[in-house]
C-alpha positions in Angstrom: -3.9 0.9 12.9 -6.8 0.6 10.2 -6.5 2.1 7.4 -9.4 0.4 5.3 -7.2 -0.5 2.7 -8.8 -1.8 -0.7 -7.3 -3.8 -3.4 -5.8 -1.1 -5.7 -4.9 1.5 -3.5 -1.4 3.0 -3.1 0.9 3.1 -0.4 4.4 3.9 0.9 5.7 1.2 2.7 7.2 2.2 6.3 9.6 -0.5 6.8 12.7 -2.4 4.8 11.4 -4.7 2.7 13.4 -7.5 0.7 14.9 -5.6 -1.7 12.9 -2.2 -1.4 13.2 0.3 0.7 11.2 2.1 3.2 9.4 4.7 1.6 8.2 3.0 -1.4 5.8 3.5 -3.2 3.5 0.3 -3.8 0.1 -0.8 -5.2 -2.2 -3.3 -2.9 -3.2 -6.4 -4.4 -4.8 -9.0 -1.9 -5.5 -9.2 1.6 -3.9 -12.6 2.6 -4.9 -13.5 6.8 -2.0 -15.8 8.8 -2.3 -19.5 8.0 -3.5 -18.4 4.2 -1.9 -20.6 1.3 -0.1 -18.4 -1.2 1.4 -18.9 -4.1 4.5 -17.3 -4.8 5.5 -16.2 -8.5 8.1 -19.3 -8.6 5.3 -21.3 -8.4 5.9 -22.1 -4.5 3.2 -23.0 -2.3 3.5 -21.4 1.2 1.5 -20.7 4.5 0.9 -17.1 4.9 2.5 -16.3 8.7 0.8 -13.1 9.2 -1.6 -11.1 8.2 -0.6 -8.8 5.7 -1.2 -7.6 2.1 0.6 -8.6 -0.9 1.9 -6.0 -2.5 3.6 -4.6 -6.0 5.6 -1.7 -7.5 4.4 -1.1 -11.1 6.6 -2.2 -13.6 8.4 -5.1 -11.7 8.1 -8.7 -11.4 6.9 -10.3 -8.2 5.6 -8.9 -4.9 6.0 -8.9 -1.3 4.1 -8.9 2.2 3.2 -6.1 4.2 1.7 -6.0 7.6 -1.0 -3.3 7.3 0.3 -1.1 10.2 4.0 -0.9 7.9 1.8 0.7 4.8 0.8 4.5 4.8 -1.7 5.4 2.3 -1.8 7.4 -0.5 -5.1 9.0 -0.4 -7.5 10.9 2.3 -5.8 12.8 4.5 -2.7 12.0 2.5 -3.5 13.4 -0.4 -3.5 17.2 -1.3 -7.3 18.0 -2.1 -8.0 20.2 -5.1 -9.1 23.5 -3.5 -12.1 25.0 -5.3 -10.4 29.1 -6.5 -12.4 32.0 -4.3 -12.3 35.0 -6.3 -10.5 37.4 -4.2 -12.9 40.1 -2.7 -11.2 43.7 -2.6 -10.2 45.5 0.6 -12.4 48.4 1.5 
């Protein structure tokens, strides 16, 4: 599933995630791809084991990885489109 995510957009996230719960709303930061090094807020250097993006929740420290296929987006189809108004036309 192929969403064409971009750093910046919002998500929900589909599945449990360590500490968070399905449903979530998130903010994508970076694409990492499996066998990436990372660096984790702690300072930790680790080897990415799937491909995923790292995501955020604004207003909270640290962040977490999502495959893309367990993020829905917030936007397109998603998203309720503003409706130009249509004057209504009287009934003859």
């Amino acid at each position: 599933m192929n969403h064409n995510f971009k750093p910046g957009d919002l998500a929900l996230t589909l599945t449990q995630g360590v500490g968070w719960p399905p449903m979530t709303q998130v903010t994508l930061d970076v694409f990492l791809a499996k066998g990436d090094l990372a660096q984790e807020p702690s300072g930790e250097i680790f080897t990415v084991p799937y491909d995923g993006w790292a995501v955020y929740r604004e207003g909270e420290r640290g962040c977490e990885l999502y495959r893309p296929q367990h993020l829905m987006p917030l936007r397109g189809d998603f998203t309720p489109e503003q409706q130009k108004v249509k004057e209504a036309e009287p009934c003859a």
